[in-house]
C-alpha positions as CSV (number, residue, x, y, z in Angstrom):
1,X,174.8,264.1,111.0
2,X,171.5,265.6,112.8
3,X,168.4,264.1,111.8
4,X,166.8,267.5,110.0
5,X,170.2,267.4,107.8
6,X,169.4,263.9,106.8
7,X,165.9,264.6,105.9
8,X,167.0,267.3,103.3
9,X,169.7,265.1,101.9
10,X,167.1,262.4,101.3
11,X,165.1,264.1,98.4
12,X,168.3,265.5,96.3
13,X,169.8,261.8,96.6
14,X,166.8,260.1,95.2
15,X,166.6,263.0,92.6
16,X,170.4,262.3,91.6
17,X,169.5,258.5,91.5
18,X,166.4,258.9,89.4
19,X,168.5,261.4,87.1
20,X,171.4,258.0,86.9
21,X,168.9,255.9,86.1
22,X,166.8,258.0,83.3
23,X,170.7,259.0,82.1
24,X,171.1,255.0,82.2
25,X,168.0,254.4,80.5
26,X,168.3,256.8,77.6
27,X,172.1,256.1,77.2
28,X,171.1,252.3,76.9
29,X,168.0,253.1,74.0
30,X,170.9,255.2,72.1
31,X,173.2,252.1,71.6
32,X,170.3,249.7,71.0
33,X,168.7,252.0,68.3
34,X,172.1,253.0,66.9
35,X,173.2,248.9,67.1
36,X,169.8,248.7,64.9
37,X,170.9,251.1,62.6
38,X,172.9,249.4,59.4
39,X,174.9,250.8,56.3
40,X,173.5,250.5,53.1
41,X,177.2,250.7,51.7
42,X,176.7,248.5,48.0
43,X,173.8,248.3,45.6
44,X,172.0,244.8,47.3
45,X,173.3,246.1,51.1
46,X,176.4,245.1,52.9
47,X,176.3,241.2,52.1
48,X,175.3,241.8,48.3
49,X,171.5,239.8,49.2
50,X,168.9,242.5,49.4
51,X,168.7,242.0,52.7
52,X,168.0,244.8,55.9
53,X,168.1,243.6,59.5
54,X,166.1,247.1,60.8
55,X,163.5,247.2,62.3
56,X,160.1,250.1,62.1
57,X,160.8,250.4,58.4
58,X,157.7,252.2,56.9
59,X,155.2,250.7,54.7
60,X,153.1,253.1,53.3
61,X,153.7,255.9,51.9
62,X,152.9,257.9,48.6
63,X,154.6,261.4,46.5
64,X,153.5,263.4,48.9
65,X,152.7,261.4,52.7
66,X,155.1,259.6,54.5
67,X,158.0,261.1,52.6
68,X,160.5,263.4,54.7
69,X,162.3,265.1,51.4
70,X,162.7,265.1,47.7
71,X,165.6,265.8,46.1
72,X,165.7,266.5,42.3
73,X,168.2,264.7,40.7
74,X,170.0,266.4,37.1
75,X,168.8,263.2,35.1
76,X,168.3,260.0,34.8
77,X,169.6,257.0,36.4
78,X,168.9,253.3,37.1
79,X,171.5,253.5,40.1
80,X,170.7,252.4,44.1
81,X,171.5,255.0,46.2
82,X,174.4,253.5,48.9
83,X,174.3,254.7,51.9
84,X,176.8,255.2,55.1
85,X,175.9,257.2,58.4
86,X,174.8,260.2,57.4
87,X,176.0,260.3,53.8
88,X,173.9,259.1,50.3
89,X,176.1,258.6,47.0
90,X,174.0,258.2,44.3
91,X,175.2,258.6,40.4
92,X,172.8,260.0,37.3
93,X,173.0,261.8,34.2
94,X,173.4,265.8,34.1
95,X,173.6,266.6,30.6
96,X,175.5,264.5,28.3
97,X,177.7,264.2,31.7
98,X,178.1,261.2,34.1
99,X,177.9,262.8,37.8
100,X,178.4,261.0,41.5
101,X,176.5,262.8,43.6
102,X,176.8,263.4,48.0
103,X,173.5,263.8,49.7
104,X,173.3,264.2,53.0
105,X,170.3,262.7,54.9
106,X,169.2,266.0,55.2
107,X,168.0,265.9,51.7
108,X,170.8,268.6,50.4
109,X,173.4,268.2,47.9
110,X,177.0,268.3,49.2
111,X,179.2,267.7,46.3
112,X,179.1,266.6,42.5
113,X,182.0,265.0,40.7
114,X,181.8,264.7,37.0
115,X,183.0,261.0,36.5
116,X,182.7,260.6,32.7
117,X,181.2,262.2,29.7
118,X,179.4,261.0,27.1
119,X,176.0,259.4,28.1
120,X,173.4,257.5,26.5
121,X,170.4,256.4,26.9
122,X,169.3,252.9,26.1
123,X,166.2,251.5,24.1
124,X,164.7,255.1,24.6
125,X,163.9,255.2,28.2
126,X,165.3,251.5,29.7
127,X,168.3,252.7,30.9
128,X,171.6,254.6,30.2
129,X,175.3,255.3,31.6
130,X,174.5,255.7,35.0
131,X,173.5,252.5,36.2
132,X,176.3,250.3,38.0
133,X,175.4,251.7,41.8
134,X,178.6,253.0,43.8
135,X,180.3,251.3,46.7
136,X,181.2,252.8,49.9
137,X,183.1,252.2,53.0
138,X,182.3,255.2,55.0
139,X,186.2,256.6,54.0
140,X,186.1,256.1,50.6
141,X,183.1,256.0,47.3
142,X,183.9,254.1,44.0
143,X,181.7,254.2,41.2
144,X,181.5,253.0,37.7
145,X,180.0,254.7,34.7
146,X,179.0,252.6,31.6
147,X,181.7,255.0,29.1
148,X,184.1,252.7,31.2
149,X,185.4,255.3,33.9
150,X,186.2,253.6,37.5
151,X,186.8,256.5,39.8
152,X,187.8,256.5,43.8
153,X,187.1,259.9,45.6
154,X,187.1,260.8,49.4
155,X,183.9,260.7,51.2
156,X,184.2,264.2,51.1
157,X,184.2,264.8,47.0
158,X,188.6,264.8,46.8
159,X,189.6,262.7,43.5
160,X,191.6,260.1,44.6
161,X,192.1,258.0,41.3
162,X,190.4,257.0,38.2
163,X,190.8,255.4,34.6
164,X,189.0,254.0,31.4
165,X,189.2,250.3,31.7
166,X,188.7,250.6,27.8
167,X,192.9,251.9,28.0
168,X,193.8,249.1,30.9
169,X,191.4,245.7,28.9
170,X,190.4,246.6,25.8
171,X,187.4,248.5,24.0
172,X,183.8,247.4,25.6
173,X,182.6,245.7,22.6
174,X,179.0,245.5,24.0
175,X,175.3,246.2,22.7
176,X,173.7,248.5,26.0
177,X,176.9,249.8,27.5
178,X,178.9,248.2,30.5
179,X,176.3,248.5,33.0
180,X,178.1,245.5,36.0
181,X,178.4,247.4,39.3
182,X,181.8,246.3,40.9
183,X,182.0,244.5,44.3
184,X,183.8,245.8,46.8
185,X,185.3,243.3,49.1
186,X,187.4,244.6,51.9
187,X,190.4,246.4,50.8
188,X,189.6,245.0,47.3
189,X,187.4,245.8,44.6
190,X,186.4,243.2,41.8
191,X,185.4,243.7,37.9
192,X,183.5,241.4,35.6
193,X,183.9,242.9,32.1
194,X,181.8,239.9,30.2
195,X,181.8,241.5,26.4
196,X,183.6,240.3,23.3
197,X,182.0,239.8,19.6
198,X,183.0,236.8,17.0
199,X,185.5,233.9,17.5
200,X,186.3,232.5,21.0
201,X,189.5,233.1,20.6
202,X,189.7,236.7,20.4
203,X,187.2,237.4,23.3
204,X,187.9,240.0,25.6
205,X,186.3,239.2,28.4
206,X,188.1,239.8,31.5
207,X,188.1,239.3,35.5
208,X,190.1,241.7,37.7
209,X,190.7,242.3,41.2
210,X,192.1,246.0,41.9
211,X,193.7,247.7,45.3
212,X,190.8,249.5,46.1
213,X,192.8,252.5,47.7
214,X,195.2,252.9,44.5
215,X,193.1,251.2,41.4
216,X,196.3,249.2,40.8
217,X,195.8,245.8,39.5
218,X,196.5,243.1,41.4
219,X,194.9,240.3,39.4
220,X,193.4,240.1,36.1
221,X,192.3,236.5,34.6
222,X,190.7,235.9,30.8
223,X,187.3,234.3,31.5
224,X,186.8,232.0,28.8
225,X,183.5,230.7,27.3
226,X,181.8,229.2,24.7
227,X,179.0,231.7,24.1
228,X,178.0,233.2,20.9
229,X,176.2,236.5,19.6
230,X,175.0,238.6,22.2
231,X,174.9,235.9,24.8
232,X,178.7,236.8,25.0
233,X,177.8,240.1,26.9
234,X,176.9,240.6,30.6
235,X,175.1,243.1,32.4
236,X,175.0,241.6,35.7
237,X,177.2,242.4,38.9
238,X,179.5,239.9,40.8
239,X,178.7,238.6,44.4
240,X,181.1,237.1,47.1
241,X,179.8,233.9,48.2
242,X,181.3,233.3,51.7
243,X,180.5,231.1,54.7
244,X,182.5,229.7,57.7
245,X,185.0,227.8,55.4
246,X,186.1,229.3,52.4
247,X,184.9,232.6,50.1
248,X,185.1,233.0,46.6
249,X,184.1,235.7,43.6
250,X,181.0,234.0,41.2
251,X,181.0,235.8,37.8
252,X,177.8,235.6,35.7
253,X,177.6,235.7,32.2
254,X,178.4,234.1,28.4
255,X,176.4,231.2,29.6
256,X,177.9,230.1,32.3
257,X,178.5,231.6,35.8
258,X,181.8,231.1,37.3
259,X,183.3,230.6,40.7
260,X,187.0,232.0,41.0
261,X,189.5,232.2,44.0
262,X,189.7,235.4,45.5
263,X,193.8,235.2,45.5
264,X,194.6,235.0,41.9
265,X,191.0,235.2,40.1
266,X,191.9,231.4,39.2
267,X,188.3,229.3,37.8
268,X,187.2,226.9,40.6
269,X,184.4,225.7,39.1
270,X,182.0,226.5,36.2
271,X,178.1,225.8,35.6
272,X,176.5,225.8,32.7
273,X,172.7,224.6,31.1
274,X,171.3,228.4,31.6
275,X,171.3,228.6,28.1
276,X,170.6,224.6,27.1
277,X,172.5,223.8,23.7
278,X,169.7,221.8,22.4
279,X,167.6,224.9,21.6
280,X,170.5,227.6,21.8
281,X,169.0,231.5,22.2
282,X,171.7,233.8,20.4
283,X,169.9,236.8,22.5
284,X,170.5,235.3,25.8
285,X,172.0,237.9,28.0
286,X,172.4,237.8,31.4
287,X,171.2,241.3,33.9
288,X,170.0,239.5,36.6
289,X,173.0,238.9,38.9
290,X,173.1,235.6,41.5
291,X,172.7,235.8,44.9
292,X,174.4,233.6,47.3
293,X,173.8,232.1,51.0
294,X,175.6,230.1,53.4
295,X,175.3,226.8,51.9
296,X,173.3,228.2,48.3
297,X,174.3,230.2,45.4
298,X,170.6,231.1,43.2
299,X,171.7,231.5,40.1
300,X,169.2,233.0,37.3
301,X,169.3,233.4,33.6
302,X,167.1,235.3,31.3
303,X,164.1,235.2,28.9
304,X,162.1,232.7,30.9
305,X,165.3,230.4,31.2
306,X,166.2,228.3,34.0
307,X,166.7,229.1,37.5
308,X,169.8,226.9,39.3
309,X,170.4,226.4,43.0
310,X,173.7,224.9,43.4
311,X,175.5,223.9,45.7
312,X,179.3,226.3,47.1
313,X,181.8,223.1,46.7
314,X,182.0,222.0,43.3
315,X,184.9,221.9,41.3
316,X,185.7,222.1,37.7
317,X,182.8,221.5,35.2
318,X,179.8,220.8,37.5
319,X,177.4,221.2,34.8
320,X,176.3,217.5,34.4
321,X,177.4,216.8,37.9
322,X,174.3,215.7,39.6
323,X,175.4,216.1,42.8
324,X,176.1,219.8,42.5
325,X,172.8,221.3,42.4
326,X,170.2,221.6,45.2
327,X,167.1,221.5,42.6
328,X,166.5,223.3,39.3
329,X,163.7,225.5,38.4
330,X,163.1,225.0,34.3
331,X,161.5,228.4,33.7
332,X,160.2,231.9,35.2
333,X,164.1,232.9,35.8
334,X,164.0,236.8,36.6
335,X,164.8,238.4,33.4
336,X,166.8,241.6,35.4
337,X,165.4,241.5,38.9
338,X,168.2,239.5,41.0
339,X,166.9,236.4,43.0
340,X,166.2,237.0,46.9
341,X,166.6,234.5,49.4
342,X,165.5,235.2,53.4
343,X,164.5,232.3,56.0
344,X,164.1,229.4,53.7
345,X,162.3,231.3,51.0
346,X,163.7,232.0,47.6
347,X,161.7,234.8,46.1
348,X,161.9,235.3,42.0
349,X,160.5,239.0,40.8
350,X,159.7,238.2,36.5
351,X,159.6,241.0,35.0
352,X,156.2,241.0,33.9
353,X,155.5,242.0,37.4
354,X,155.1,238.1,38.7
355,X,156.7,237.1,42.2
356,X,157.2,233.5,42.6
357,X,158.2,232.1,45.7
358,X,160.0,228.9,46.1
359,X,161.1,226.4,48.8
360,X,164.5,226.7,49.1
361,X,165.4,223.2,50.5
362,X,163.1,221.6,47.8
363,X,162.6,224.2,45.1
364,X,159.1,223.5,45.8
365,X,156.7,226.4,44.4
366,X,155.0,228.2,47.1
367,X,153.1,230.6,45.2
368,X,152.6,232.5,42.2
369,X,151.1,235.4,41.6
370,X,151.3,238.9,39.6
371,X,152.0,241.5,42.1
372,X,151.5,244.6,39.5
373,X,151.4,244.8,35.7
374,X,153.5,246.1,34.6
375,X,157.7,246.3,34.1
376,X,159.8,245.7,37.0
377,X,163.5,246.1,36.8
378,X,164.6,246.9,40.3
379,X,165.5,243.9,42.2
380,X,163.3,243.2,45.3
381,X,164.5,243.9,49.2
382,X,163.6,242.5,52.5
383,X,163.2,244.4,55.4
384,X,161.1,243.8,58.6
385,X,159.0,241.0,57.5
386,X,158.2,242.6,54.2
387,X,159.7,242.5,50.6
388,X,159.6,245.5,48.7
389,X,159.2,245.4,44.8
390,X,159.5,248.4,42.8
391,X,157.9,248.7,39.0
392,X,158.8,250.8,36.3
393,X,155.8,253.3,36.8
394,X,156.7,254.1,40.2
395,X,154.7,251.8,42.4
396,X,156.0,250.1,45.0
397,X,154.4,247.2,46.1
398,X,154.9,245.9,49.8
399,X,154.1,241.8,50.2
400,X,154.1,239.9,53.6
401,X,157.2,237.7,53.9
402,X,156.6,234.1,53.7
403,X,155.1,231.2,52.3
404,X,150.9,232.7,51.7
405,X,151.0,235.5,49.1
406,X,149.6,239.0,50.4
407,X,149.9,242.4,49.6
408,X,150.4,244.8,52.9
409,X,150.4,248.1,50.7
410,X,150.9,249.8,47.4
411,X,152.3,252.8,47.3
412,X,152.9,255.0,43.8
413,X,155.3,257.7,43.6
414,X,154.4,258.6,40.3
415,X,157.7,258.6,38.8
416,X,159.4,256.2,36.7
417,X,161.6,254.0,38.5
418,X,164.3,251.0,37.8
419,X,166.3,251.5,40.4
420,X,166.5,249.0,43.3
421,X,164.8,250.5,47.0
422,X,167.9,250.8,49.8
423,X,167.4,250.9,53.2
424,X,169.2,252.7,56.6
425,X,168.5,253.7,59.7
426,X,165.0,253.7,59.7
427,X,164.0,254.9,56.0
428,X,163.3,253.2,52.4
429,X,165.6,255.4,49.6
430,X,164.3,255.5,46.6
431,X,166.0,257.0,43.1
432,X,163.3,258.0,40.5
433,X,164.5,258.8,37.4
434,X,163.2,262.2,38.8
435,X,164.4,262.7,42.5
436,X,165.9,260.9,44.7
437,X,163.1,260.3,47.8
438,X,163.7,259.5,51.9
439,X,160.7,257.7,53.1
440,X,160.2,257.4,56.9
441,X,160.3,259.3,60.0
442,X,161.8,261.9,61.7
């Protein structure tokens, strides 16, 4: 090859390798900020904990700034919107009807199932049959309406099954409507239906594991307890507690939460002292649900009752088994927010608008302090060195994660709120009983 041949070559090779390298570059950024980007597919995130690994996730924001759409829902709901790639399910009120709703993350509806009919609302404005969140797997979306319905439906709206689990376990004899979200848990999904009224022995209360892709039953167990009153209903969800060695379903509820094998629902071990005999509450019922850590199950009550840490490997009664518990907090349990644990800090939302952070190796108190006054029902979220707390007026509060108390921003929607903040890819969702918000960037 001459040398003038050579000399145009030159350029259009280090154009091509420039054009690899940019190609390289960009195709490299994609995979990180997609690897970034996470599901929100149940109503506490993928692992049931509050819990988002993103990163650039926005902290102020108001109605009007910050916000890239607002979609108005048909009525109220206290669900957390799930969320998985570029679809939101999110469930409300539309009439006296129950709906699931498709969004897409453009802010537009793209299908409506009615689930159930027959809403109502609860203590005036505190909640009503919309409130257990769906579940999602990206295939599939299951949700659960307070009348009783379970439903399963394609991604893309197509029924797939649903029944009254009034017709499969009894009538829901319970004050506020069944309000438990179910867990889904691989190819399962999991029921706690903690209700009953009078004698022991004629309790309904039931635990059942279900074939997620058909509804049928595979296990259903009697979940016995010696609760009276109201303290024999629930309105919290089940978790899975899992680690390197073993997994297990914890049911919270009638006093006592529960750990069961995930095979045949069988009781493992039981806790109880979260409603002390010695000076019995008949109104003690549980709504905020436990949340559980390698190594730590957090375990609240309700109207100002203990808060447990115990530990995963107990086995039958545990509740005067020393050993068993990591510390115990006497008072200033959550009365609905659920407990959040992240790096070594357990943080405990009151719903007089009080966070309390603890030591969760000691149970030491960190802090104290109101964060807003006012009611908070959603439970509280972590993502990018914040926690997020959401009141019932609309206002959501952004502290700085870790052991000093400080507010980073407060931002009001001006909408009522008691629904818990999701995250994906880059934006805070947010279901007012209004609208359903996407806060971020484009």
């Amino acid at each position: 090859m001459n040398r003038a041949v050579m000399i145009q070559i030159m350029p259009f090779a280090r154009r091509s390798l420039l054009l690899c390298l940019s190609l390289a570059v960009a195709a490299t950024l994609l995979q990180v900020g997609t690897a970034s980007a996470e599901n929100w597919s149940q109503w506490r995130g993928a692992k049931l904990d509050g819990i988002s690994g993103e990163k650039g996730i926005p902290t102020k924001w108001s109605k009007t700034e910050g916000v890239l759409w607002r979609l108005p829902m048909p009525g109220q709901g206290g669900s957390t919107p799930v969320i998985w790639d570029d679809r939101i399910f999110v469930t409300s009120a539309d009439g006296k009807d129950l709906v699931l709703i498709c969004v897409g993350t453009d802010g537009k509806e793209q299908w409506r199932q009615t689930v159930a009919t027959g809403d109502r609302k609860v203590r005036d404005d505190e909640g009503n049959g919309a409130s257990a969140s769906a579940s999602t797997d990206g295939k599939h979306v299951w949700t659960f309406m307070a009348t009783g319905d379970l439903a399963c439906y394609t991604v893309e709206g197509q029924p797939v099954w649903k029944f009254d689990v009034q017709d499969r376990y009894g009538k829901l004899k319970i004050q506020f409507g069944m309000t438990s979200t179910p867990v889904l848990d691989g190819e399962r999904l999991y029921l706690q239906l903690i209700h009953g009224e009078g004698k022991a022995e004629t309790r309904e209360a039931v635990v059942v594991a279900l074939e997620a892709a058909t509804g049928k039953e595979i296990w259903k167990v009697g979940r016995d307890s010696d609760a009276i009153d109201e303290c024999e209903h629930s309105y919290a969800s089940p978790v899975i507690y899992r680690d390197d060695e073993q997994a297990f379903l914890l049911t919270h509820g009638a006093d006592y939460i529960i750990a069961h094998r995930l095979e045949d629902g069988k009781e493992i071990w039981r806790c109880g002292n979260l409603n002390l005999k010695t000076r019995y509450n008949n109104t003690l019922r549980f709504v905020a649900s436990p949340v559980a850590v390698p190594g730590m199950i957090i375990v609240p009550s309700a109207k100002n009752g203990p808060v447990l840490a115990l530990r995963p490997d107990g086995e039958g009664d545990i509740t005067e088994t020393k050993g068993a518990y990591h510390w115990v907090r006497g008072s200033n349990t959550p009365d609905v927010p659920s407990p959040l644990v992240k790096d070594g800090i357990v943080y405990l939302c009151r719903e007089t608008g009080v966070l309390i952070a603890v030591d969760a190796a000691s149970g030491k108190e960190l802090y104290q302090e109101r964060v807003h006054l006012t009611r908070h029902r959603a439970s509280p979220v972590y993502a990018d060195g914040h926690v997020y707390l959401a009141a019932r007026d609309g206002t959501v509060n952004v502290v700085a994660h870790g052991p000093e108390f400080k507010i980073v921003a407060t931002n009001k929607m001006g909408e009522e709120l008691s629904a818990s903040p999701a995250v994906s890819n880059g934006r805070i969702y947010l279901r007012t009983f209004d609208a359903l918000y996407a806060v971020g960037e484009e």
